[in-house]
N, C-alpha and C positions, 0 to 999 in steps of 0.2 A: 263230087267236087263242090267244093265253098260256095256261095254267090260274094261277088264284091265286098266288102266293110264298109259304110259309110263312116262319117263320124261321129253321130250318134253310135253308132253302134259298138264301134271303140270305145268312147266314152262307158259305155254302158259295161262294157268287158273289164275295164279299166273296173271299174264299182264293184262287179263282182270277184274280179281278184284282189280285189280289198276289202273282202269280208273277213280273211283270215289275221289281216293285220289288224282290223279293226277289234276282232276276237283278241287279241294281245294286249294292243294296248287301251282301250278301254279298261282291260280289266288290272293291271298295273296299279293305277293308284288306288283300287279296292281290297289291294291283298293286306294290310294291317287290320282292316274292318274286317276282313272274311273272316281272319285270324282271332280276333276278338269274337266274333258273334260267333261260330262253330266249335269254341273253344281248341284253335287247333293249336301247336305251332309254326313259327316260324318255316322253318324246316319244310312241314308238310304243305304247308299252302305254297311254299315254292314250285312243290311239285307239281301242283298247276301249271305251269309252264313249263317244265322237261315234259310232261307227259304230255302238253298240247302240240309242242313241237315232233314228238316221239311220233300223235297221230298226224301231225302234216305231213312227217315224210312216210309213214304207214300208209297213207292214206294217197302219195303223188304215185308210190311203187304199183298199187293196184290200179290210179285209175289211167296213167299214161299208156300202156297197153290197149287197154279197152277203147281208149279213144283213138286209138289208131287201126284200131280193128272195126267199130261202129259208128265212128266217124264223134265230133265234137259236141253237137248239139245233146243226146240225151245223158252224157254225163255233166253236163255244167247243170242239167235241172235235176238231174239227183244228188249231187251236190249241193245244191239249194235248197234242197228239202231234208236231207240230212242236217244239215248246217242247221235250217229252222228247228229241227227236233232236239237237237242238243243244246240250241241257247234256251230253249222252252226246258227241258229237266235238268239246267244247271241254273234256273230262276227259280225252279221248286223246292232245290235241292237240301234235306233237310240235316244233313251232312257234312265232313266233308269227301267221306269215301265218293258218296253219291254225284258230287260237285267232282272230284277226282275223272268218274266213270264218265259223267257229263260233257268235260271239258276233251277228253277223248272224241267222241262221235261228232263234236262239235268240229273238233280239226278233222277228223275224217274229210266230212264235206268240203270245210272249205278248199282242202288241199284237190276235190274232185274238182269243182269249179274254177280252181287256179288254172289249175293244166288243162282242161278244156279250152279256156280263156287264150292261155298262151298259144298250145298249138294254132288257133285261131287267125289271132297275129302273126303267128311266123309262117303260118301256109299261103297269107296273100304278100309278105315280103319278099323281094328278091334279098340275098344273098347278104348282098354290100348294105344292104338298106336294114337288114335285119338290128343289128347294134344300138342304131339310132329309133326303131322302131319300139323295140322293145325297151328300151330308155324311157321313150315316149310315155309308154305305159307303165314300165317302173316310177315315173315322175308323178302319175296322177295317182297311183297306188296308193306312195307315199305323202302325196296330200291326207292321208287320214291319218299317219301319226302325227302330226301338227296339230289336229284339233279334235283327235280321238281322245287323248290322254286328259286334256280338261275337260271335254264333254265327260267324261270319266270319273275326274275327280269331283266336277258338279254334283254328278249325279249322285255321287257316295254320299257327299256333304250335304246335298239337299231330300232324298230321299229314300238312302242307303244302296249296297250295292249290289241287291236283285234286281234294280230298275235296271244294273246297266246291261244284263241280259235278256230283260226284255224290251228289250230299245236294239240291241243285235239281232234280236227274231223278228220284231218288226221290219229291219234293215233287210235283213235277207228275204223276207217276205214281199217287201216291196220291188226290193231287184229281179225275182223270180217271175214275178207279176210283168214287169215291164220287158223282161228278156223274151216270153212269149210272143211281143209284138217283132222287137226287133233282130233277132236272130235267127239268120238262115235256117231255113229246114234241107238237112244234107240226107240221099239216100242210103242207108246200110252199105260198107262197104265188103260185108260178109267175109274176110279173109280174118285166119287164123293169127293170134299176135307173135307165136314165135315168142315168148317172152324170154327165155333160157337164153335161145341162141344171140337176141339182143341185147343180152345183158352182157354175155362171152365178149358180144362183139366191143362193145362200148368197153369192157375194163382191159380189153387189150389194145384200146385206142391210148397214147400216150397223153396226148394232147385231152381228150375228153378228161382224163383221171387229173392232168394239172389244173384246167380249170376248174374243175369240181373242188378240188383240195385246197386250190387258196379261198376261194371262196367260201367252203366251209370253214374254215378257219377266221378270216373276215367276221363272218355272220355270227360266228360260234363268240369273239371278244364281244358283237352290239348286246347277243341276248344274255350275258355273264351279267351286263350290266344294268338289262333291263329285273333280270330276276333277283339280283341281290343288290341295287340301290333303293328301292321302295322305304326298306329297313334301316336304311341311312339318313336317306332323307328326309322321310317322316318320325324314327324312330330316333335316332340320335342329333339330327338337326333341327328338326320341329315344323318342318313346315306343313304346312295345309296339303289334302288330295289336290287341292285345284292349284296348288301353288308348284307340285310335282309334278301335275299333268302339264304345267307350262316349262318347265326345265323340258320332260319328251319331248316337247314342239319344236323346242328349238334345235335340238340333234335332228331332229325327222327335216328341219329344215335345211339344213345344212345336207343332210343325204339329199333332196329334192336338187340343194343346187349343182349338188355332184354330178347328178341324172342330167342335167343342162346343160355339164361340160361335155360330154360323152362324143356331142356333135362336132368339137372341135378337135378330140385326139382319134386317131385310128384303136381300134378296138382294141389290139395286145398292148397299148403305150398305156390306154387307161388304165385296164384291168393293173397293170405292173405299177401302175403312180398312186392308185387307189389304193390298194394294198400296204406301199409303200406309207402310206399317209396313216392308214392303221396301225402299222406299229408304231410310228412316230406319235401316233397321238396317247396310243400307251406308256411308250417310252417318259411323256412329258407330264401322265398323271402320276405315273409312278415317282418321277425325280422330284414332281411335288408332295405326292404323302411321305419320300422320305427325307425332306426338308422340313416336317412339320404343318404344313401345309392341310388345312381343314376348314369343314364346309362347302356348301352347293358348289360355289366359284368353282373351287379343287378339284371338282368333278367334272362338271357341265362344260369346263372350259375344253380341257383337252378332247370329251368326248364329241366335241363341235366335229373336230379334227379326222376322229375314229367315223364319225356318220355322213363327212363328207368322202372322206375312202369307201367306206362302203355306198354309196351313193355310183362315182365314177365305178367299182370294180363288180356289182353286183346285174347289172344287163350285160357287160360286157362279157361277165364271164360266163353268164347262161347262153349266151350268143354262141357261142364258141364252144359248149357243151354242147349247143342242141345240133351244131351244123358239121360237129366233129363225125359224126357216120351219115351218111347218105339215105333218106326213105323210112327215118325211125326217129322223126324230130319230137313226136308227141312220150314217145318213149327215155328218151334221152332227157326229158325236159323231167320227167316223174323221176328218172334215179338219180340226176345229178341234184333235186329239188330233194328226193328223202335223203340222200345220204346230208348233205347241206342241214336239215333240221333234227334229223338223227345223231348228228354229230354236234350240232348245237346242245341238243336233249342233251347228251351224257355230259357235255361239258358241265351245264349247268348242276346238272344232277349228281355230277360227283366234285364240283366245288360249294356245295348246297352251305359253307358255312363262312361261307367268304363276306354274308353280309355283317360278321363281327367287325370290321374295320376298312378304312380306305383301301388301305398299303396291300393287302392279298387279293382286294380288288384290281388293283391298277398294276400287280406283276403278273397276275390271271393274263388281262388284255395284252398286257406288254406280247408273253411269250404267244398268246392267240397270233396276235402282229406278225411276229417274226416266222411262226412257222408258214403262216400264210404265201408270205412274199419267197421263203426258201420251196416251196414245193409251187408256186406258179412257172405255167410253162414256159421255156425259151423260147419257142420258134411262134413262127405269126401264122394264123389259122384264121383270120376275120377278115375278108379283103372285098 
């Protein structure tokens, strides 16, 4: 059994599940430079991102079992230590297969420390309180896309963009350091994780597989846009890393204030309004690129829209994944979290040429939107 949370310590969990974001978008306004200096393409330095997302959800599949089996504390430190070893051989990396391979081990971990972190939180939340709780920490999460993506694009423009992986090891390094102090020591809880029959159980829960599915859909339109606007923005618009990593802050903000309504709707109203606000905000980039409609504005504007849905529909619907079966929250939280970035991954990976223009951008999102809001659940599971 857990000891208490204080808020330190939340706070602290809150840091370490935002290593993986931070891993993201840090390295966003560094993909044209990666691209330049490894002589790669386009294309291929995208895959930096399907394949980081491929290991996030690779990497919640394996460790949400374990942590429901040995309890939470010694996968959030091997996740930290993973996580350190990956930003350390994607700073070295001389490559870009190597940086490819890097960018893998590197999501492994974070995705171990995520789902440690959460079960976490949701073992001392009651029930009703889970949504708002977990918001909580989605909110501070998302404090680091706001001021990830400029510390990012500084870094690129001031010292190129191996600093900005070793500025992520040192992150992780530090957080590891200080979780020693403050995070419960839990005794083994020696039982076997059943993983199979959890898995049976959770994809014949109705309700777990809809909010899994709108929300990967959600999350699948944010990263369409993170992996193929870099190319837009920098490449056909011209602006600066630092002037891109400020366009991310402002979507990351907009999710942040999503996170802040969360408290005022009941859990299934968000998830459904969140969603809802996704496709709408596709809807509206779309009817602008094909109106002619071009430039940052054309972009940034409606994706306020898409990060504030994902904002309200992204705790909510983890909420309601994790409390959809009874006694396998830590589990629940790793599959509806891989399928969520595995599903992201292929999107991105198989629209990998969408950054030639607005307009395949913004009908990408659109339909991301719609499917979302058509496969969320009816019935109310959050109470």
């Amino acid at each position: 059994m857990t000891e208490p949370l204080d808020r330190r310590t939340i706070l602290l969990l809150a840091a370490v599940s935002a290593l993986g974001s931070l891993a993201i978008h840090m390295f966003v306004p560094a993909m044209p430079a990666v691209a330049r200096d490894l002589a790669a393409s386009a294309g291929t330095v995208q895959l930096s991102i399907s394949l980081y997302l491929f290991g996030l959800g690779g990497g919640q599949l394996a460790a949400g079992p374990i942590a429901d089996a040995i309890g939470r504390r010694p996968v959030l430190f091997a996740g930290i230590v993973i996580f350190v070893a990956g930003s350390v051989v994607a700073a070295l990396a001389p490559e870009v297969e190597m940086l490819l391979f890097a960018r893998l081990v590197q999501a492994a971990g974070a995705a171990a420390a995520m789902i440690a972190a959460r079960a976490l939180v949701s073992d001392l939340s009651p029930r009703k309180d889970a949504p708002a709780n977990l918001a909580a920490l989605a909110s501070a999460v998302l404090l680091s896309p706001t001021i990830a993506p400029t510390i990012g694009g500084a870094l690129v423009s001031l010292t190129g963009w191996r600093f900005v992986f070793v500025v992520l090891a040192l992150t992780g390094m530090t957080a590891g350091a200080v979780a020693t102090r403050l995070v419960p020591h839990q005794p083994a809880l020696g039982a076997r994780p059943h993983v199979i029959r959890s898995y049976i159980r959770l994809a014949r829960n109705s309700r777990f597989c809809g909010y899994v599915a709108g929300n990967s859909m959600a999350s699948g339109a944010l990263f369409l846009f993170l992996a193929a606007s870099p190319f837009l923005l920098i490449g056909q618009y011209h602006l600066s890393p630092a002037q891109t990593g400020l366009c991310y802050a402002s979507i990351a903000g907009s999710a942040i204030i999503g996170t802040f309504l969360v408290r005022r709707l009941r859990g299934r109203d968000a998830f459904r309004i969140g969603l809802a606000a996704v496709a709408i905000g596709g809807a509206i980039m779309l009817a602008v690129a094909l109106l002619g409609g071009v430039g940052p504005i054309a972009l940034i504007g409606p994706m306020l829209v898409v990060g504030l849905g994902c904002g309200l529909a992204s705790p909510t619907g983890l909420a309601g994944a994790m409390h959809a079966e009874e006694g396998i929250a830590a589990t629940a939280s790793s599959l509806a979290g891989a399928i969520q970035m595995i599903t992201s991954a292929g999107v991105t990976a198989a629209l990998g040429g969408i950054s030639s223009g607005p307009i395949p951008l913004a009908a990408a999102i659109f339909a991301a939107g719609l499917m979302a809001v058509f496969l969320a659940p009816r019935e109310q599971t959050i109470s």
